[in-house]
N, C-alpha and C positions, 0 to 999 in steps of 0.2 A: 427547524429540523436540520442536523449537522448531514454534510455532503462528506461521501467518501468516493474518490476513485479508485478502481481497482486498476492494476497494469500488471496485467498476467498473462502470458500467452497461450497458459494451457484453458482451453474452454471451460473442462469441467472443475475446474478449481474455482476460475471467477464465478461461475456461474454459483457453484453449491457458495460461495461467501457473499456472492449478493443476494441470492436466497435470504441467507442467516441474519446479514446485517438489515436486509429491509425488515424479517420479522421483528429485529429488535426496535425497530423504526427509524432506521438514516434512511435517505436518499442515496441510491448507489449505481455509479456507472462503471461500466465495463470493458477495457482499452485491451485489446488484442494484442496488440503490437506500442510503439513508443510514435509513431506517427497518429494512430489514431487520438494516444495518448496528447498529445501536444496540441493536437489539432481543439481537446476538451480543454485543455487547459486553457485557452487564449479564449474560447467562448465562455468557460465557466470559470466562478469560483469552489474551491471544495475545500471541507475543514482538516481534510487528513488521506492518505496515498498512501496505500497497502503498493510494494513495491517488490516484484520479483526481480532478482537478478540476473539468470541464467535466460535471457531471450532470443532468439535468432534478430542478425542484421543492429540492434540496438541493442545493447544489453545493462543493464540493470544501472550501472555505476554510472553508463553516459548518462544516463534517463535522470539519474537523481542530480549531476550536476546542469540537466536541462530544467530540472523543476526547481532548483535553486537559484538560476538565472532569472525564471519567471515570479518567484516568489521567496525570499530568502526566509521567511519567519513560514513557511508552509510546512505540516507537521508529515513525516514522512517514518512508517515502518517498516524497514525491508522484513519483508516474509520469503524463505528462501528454504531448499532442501538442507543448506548446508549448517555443518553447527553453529550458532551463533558467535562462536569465537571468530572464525574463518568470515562470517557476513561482515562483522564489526570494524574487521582488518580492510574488507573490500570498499566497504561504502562507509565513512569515519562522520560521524555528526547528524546521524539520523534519529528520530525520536526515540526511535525503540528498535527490537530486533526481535523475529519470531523462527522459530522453525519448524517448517510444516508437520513436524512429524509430532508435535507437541499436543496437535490436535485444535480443534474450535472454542473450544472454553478456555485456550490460554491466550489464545488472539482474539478471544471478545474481551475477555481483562484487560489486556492490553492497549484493546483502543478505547476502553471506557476510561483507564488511566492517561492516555496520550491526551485524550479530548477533555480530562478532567471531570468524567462521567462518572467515577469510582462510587460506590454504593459501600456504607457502611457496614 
């Protein structure tokens, strides 16, 4: 079973995508903040990091070069309000890029492509 963490600050965001992805069947935790986030990262491993950018105290861009510190081949899509032009420019070499407003069927494709899950 593929692991995903989520690192979103808004509750009901992670909460309704760890809803969605456990139904599709990953493993999914849930990181408030960029400490709780780190604190998971050093006790677990996970297959893929759904990554907001806009968080209070840590925000988005440190977080990804703290999760590239700890795992450099670690697959990361920033999911963000902003277009994904503007994410791409902010965080450069991340697996994919989502924007929230595109909805949950384009960030399920997304990480069934990132993870190599893709259904013919």
């Amino acid at each position: 079973m593929k692991k995903i963490l989520i690192i979103d600050d808004e509750q009901k965001i992670g909460q309704s995508y760890a809803e969605l992805l456990s139904e599709e069947g990953y493993e999914v935790k849930h990181a408030k903040s960029a400490q709780e986030a780190t604190n998971l990262l050093i006790r677990e491993h996970f297959d893929l990091i759904l990554l907001d950018i806009n968080m209070p105290e840590v925000d988005g861009k440190v977080m990804y070069e703290v999760v590239r510190e700890y795992d450099r081949s670690m697959k990361v899509i920033v999911s963000s309000v902003y277009p994904v032009e503007d994410q791409v420019q902010s965080i450069l070499g991340a697996s994919d890029y989502h924007n929230k407003s595109q909805g949950v069927e384009s960030l399920l494709a997304k990480i069934k492509e990132v993870l190599n899950e893709a259904r013919d």
